[in-house]
Backbone as CSV, one residue per row, in Angstrom:
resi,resn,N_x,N_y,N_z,CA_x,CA_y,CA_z,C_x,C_y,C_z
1,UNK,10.597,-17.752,-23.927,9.434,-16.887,-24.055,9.287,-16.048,-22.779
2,UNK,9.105,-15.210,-22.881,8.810,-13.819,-21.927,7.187,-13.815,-21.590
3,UNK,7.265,-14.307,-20.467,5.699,-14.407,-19.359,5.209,-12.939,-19.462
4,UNK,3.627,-12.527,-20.054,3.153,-11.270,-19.541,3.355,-10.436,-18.213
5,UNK,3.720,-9.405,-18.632,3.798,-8.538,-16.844,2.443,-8.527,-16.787
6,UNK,2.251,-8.375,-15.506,0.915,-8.012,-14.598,0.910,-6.553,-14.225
7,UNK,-0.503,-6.218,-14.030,-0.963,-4.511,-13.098,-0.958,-4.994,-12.185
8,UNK,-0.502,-3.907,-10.938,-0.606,-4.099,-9.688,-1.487,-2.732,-9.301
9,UNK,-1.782,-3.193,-8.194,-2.117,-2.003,-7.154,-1.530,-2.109,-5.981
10,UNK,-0.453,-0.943,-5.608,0.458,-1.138,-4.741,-0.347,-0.669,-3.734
11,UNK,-0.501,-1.067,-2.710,-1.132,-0.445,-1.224,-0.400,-0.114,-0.279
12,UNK,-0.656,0.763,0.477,-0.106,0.955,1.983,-1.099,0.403,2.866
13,UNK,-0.078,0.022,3.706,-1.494,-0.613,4.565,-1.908,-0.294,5.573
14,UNK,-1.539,0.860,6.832,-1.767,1.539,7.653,-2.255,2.830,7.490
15,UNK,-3.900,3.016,7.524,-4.754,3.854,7.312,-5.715,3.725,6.157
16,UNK,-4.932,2.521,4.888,-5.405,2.758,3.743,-6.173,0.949,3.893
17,UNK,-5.498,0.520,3.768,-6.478,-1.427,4.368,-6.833,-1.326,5.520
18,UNK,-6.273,-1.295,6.461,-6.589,-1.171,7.754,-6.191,-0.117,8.828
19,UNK,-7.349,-0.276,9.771,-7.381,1.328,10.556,-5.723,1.696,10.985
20,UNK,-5.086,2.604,11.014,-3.857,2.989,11.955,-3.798,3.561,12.940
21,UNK,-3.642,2.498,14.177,-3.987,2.981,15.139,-2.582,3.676,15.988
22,UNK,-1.389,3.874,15.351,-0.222,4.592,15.298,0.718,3.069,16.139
23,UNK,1.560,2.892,14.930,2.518,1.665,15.430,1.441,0.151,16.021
24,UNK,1.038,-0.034,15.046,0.417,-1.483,15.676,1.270,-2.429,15.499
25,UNK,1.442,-2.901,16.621,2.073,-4.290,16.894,1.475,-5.238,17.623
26,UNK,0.267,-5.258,17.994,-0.599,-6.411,17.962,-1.793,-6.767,16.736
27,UNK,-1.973,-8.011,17.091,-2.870,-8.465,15.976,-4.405,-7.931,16.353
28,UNK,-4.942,-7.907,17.753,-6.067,-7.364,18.365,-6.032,-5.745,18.055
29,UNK,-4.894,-5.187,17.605,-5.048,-3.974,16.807,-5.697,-3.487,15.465
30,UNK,-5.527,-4.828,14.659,-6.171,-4.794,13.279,-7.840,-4.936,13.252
31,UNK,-7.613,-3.829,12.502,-9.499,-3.212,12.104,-9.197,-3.118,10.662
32,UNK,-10.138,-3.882,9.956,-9.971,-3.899,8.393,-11.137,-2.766,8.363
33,UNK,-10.486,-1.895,7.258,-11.386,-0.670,7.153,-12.781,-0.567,5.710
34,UNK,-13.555,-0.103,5.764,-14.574,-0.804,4.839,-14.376,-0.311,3.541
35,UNK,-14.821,-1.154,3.007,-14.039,-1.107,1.317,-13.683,-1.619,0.348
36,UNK,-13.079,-2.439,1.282,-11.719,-3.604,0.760,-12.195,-4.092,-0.074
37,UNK,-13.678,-4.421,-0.064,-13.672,-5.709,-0.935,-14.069,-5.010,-2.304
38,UNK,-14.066,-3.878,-2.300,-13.732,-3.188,-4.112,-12.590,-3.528,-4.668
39,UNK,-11.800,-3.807,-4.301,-10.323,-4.705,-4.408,-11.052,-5.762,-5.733
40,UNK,-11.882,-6.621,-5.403,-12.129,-7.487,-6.183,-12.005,-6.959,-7.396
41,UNK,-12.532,-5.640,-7.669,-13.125,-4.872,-9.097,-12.393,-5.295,-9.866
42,UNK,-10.955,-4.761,-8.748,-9.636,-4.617,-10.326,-8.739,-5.896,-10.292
43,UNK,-8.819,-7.286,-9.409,-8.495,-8.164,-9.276,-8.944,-8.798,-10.452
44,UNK,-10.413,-8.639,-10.889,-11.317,-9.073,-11.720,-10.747,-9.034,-12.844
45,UNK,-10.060,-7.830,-12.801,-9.309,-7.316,-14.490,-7.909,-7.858,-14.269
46,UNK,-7.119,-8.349,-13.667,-6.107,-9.305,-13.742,-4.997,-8.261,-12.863
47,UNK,-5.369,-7.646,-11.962,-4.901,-6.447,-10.982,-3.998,-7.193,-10.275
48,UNK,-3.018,-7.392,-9.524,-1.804,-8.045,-8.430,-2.660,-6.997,-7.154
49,UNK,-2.748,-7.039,-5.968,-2.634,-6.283,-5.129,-1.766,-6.959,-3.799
50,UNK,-0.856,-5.801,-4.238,0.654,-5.802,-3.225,0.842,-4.954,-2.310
51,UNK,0.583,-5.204,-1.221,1.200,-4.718,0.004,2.611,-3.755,0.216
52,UNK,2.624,-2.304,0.388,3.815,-1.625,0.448,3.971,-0.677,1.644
53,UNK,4.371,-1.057,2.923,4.233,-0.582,4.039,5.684,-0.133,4.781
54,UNK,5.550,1.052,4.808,6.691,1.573,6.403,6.283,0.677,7.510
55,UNK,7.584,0.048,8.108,6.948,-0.838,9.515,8.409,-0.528,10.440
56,UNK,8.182,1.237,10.967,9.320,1.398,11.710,9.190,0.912,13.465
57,UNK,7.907,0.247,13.733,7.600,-0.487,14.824,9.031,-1.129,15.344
58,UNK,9.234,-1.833,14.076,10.273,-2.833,14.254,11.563,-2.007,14.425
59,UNK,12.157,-1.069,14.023,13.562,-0.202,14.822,13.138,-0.411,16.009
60,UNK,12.138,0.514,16.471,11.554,1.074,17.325,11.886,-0.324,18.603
61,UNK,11.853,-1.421,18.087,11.539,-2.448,18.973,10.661,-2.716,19.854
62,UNK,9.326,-2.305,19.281,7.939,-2.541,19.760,7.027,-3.838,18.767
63,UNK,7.974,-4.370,18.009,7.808,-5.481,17.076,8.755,-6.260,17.092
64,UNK,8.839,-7.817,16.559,9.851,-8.237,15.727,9.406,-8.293,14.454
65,UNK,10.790,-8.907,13.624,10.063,-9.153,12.500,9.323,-10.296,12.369
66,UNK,9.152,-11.462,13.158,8.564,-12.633,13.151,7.379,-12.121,13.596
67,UNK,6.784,-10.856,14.641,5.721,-11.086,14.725,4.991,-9.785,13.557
68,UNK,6.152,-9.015,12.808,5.616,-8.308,12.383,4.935,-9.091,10.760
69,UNK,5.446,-10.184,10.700,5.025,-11.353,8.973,3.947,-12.227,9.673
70,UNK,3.810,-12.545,11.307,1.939,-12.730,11.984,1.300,-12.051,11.642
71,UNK,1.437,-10.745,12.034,0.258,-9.987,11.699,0.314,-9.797,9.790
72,UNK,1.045,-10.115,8.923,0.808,-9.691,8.092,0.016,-10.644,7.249
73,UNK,0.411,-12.082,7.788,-0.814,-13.353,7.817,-2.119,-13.283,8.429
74,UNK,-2.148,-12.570,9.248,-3.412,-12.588,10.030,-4.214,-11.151,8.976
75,UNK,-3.671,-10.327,8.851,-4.137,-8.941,7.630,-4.734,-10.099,6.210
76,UNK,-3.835,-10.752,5.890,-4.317,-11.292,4.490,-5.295,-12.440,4.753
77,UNK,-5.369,-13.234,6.085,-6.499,-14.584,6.056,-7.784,-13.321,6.191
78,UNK,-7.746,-12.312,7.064,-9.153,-11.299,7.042,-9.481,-10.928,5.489
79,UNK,-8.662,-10.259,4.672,-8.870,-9.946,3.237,-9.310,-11.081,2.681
80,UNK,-8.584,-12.327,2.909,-9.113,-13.499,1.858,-10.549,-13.923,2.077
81,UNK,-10.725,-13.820,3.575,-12.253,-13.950,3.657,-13.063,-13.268,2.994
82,UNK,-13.301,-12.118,2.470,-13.951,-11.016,2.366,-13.576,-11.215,0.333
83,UNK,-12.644,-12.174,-0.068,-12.319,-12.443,-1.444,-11.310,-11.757,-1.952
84,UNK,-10.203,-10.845,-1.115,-9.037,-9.910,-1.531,-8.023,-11.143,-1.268
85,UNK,-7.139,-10.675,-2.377,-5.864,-11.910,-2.518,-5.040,-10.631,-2.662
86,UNK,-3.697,-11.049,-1.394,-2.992,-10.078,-1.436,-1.957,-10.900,-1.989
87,UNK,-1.248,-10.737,-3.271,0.062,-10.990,-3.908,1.149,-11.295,-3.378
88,UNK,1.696,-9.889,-2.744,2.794,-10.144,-1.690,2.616,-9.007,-0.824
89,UNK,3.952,-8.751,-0.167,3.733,-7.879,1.043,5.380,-7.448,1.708
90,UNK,5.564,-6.056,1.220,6.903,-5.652,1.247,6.710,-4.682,2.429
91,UNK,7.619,-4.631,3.314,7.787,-3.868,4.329,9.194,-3.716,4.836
92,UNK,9.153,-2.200,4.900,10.515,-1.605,5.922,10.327,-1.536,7.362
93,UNK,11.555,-2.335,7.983,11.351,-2.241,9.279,12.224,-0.724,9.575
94,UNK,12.978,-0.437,9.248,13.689,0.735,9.096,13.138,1.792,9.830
95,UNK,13.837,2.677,10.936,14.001,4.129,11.063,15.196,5.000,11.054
96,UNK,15.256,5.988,10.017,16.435,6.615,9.885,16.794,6.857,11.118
97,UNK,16.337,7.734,11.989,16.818,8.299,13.162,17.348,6.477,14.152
98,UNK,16.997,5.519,13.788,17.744,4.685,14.879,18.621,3.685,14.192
99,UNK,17.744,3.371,12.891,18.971,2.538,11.820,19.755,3.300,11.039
100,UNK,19.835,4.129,10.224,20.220,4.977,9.603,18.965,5.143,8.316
101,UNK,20.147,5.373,6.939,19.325,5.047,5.721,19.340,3.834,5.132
102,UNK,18.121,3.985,4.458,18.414,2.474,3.856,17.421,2.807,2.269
103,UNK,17.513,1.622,1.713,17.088,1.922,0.468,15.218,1.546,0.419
104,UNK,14.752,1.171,1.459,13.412,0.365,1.062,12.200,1.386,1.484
105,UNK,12.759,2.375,2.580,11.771,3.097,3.378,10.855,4.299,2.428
106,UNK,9.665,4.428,2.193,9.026,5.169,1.363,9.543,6.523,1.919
107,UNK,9.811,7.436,0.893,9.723,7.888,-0.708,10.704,6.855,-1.235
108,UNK,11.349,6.015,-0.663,12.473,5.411,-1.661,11.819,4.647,-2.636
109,UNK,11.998,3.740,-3.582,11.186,2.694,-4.246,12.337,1.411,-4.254
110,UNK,12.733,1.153,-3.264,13.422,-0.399,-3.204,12.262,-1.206,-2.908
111,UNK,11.345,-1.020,-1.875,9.934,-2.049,-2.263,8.934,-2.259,-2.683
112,UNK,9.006,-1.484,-3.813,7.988,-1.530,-5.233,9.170,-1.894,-6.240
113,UNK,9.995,-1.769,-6.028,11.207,-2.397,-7.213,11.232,-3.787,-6.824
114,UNK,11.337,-4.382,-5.915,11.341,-5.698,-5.244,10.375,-6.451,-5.619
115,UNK,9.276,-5.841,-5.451,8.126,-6.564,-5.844,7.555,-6.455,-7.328
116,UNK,8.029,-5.720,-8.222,8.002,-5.311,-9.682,8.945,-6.023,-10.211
117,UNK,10.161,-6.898,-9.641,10.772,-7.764,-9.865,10.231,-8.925,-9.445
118,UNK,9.984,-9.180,-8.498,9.743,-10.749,-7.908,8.224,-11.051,-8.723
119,UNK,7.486,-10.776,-8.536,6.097,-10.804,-8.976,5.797,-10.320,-10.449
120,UNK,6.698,-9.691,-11.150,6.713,-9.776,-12.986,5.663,-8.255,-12.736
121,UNK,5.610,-7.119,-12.597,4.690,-6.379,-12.687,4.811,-5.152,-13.261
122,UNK,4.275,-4.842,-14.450,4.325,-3.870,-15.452,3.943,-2.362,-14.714
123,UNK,5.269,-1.779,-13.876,4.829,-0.533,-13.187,3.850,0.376,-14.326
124,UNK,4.363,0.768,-15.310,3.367,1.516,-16.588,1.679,1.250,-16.331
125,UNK,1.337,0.063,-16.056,0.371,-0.713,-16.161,-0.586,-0.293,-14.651
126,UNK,0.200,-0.156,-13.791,-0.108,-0.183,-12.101,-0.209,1.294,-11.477
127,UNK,-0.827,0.836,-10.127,-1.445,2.166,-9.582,-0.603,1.890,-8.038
128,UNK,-0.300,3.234,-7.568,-0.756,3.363,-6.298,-1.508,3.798,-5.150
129,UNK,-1.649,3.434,-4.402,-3.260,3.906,-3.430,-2.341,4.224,-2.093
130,UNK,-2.137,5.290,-1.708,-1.845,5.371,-0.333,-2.499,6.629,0.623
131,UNK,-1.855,6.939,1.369,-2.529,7.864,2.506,-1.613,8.937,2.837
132,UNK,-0.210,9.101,2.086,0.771,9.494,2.422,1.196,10.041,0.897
133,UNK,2.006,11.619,1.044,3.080,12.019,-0.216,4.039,10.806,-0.421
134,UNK,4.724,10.103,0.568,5.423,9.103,0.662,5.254,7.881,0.088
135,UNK,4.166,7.907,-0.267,3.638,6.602,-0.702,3.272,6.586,-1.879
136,UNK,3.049,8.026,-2.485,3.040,8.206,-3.932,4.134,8.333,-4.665
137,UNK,5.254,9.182,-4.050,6.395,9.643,-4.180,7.072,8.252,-4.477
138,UNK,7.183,7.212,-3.762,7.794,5.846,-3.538,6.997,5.141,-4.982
139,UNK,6.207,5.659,-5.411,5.771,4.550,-6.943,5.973,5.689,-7.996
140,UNK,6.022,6.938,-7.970,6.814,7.483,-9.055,8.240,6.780,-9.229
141,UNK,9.254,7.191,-8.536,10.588,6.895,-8.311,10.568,5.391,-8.885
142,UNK,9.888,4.506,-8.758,9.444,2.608,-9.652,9.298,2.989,-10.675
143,UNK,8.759,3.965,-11.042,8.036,4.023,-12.212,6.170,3.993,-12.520
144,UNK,6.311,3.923,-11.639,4.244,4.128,-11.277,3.650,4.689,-11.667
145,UNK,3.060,4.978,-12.982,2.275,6.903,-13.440,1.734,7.487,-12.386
146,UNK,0.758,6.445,-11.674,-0.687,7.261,-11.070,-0.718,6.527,-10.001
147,UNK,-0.578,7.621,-9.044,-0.686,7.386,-7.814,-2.006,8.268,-6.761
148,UNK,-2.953,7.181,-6.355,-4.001,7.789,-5.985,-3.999,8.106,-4.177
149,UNK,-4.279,9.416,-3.621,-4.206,9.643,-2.421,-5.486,9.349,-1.638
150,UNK,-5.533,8.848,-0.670,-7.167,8.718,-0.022,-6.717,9.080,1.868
151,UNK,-7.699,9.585,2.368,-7.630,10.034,3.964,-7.427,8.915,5.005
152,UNK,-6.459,9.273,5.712,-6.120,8.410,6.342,-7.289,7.528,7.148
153,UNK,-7.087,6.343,6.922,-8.406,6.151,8.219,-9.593,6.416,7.972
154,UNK,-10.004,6.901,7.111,-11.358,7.186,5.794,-11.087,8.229,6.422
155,UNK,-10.428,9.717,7.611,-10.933,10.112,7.968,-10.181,11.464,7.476
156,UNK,-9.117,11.655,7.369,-8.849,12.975,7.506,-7.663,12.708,6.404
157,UNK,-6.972,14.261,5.508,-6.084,14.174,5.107,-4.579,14.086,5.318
158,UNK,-3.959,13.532,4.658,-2.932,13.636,6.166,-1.532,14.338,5.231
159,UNK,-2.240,15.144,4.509,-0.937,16.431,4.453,-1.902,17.942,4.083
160,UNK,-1.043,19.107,4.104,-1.743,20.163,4.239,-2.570,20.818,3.190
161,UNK,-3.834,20.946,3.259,-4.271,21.646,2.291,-3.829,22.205,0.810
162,UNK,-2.834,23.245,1.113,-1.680,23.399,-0.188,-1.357,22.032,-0.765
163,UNK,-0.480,20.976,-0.441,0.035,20.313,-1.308,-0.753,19.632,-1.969
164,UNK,-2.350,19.483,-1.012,-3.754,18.540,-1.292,-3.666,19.331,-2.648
165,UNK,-4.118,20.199,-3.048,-4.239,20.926,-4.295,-3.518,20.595,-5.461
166,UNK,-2.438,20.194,-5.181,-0.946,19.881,-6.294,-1.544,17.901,-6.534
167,UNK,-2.308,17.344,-5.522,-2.527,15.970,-6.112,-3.892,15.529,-7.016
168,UNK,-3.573,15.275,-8.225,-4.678,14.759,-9.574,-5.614,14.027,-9.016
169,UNK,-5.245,13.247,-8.608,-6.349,11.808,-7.806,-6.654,11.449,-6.420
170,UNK,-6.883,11.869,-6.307,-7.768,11.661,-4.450,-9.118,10.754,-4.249
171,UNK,-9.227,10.448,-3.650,-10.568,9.821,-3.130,-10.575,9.752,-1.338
172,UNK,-12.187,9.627,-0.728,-11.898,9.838,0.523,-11.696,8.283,1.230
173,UNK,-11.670,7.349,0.476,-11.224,6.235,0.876,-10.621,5.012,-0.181
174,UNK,-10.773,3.463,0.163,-10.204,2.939,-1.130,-11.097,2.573,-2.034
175,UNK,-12.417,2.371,-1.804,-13.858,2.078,-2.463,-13.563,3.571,-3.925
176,UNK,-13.455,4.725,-3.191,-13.364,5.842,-4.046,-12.140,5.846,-4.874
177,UNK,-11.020,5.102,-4.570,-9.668,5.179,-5.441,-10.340,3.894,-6.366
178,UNK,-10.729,3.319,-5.864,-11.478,2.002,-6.826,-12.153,2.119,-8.145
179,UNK,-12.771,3.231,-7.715,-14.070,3.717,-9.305,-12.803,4.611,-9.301
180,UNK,-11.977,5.260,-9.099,-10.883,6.291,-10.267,-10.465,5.329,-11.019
181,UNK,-9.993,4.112,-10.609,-9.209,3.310,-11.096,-9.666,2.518,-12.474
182,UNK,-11.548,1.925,-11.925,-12.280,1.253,-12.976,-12.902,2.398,-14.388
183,UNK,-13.000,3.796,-13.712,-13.043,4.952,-15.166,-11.722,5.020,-15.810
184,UNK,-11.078,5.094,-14.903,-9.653,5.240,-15.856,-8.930,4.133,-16.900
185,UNK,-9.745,3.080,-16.565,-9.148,1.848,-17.392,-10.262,1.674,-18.442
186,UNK,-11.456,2.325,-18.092,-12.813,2.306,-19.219,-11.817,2.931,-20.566
């Protein structure tokens, strides 16, 4: 017998969960940004929310990866407090310019394919929420319909005006991708 797929909501997590304060690699860096706990809404409705992050810290070697899966424990015990259950949590340590290419780094979709495999998750079914073309671009290429854009950092957009125009779904944070998400499933 064939187990139901699940919806996800794929996240980025620098600017869009928590503040980006450009390459964080400490844990005294993390600022959970306000919101989050609209997360519950679509958890409520049987939602996955999965973690999908660029983490070129780690080329860079201003991380490892051991401390870059701390902080990603220390990101999810803050969410769990607050009642967000993060699923899983896929990240590229990758930078072209020092590793080369690789298949996982957003626009690619090797880690929304990863996790649409490991975790059973009906891309058709699922959203993405990011802060970045890259991050939408990376759940088309899975298979993702709808991918929602929100300002980095609640604060600003972080591509230019023009292309802002060419995107369907925006909100100025994730509270606002939240109600797109709960009308759109009405």
């Amino acid at each position: 017998m064939v187990s139901k797929k699940s919806p996800a909501l794929f996240l980025d997590r620098d600017g869009v969960l928590i503040f980006d304060p450009k390459y964080l690699h400490k844990k005294n860096q993390v600022k959970i940004l306000g919101g989050v706990e609209s997360l519950i809404n679509t958890q409520k409705k049987g939602f996955l929310n999965v973690i999908i992050s660029n983490q070129s810290v780690v080329a860079k070697g201003l991380l490892t990866k051991d401390k870059m899966w701390e902080i990603d424990s220390y990101i999810k015990r803050l969410l769990g407090k607050r009642g967000v259950k993060i699923a899983g949590s896929y990240y590229c340590p990758h930078d072209p310019k020092i590793t080369g290419d690789c298949v996982c780094r957003k626009p690619k979709s090797g880690l929304l394919k990863k996790a649409i495999e490991k975790l059973n998750i009906d891309p058709e079914k699922s959203f993405v929420i990011g802060d970045k073309l890259s991050d939408l671009q990376a759940a088309y290429n899975a298979g993702v319909r709808i991918g929602i854009l929100v300002k980095r950092n609640q604060d600003y957009w972080d591509i230019d005006s023009e292309a802002l125009k060419g995107i369907e779904y925006r909100a100025d944070n994730l509270e606002g991708a939240i109600k797109i998400i709960i009308n759109y499933l009405k």
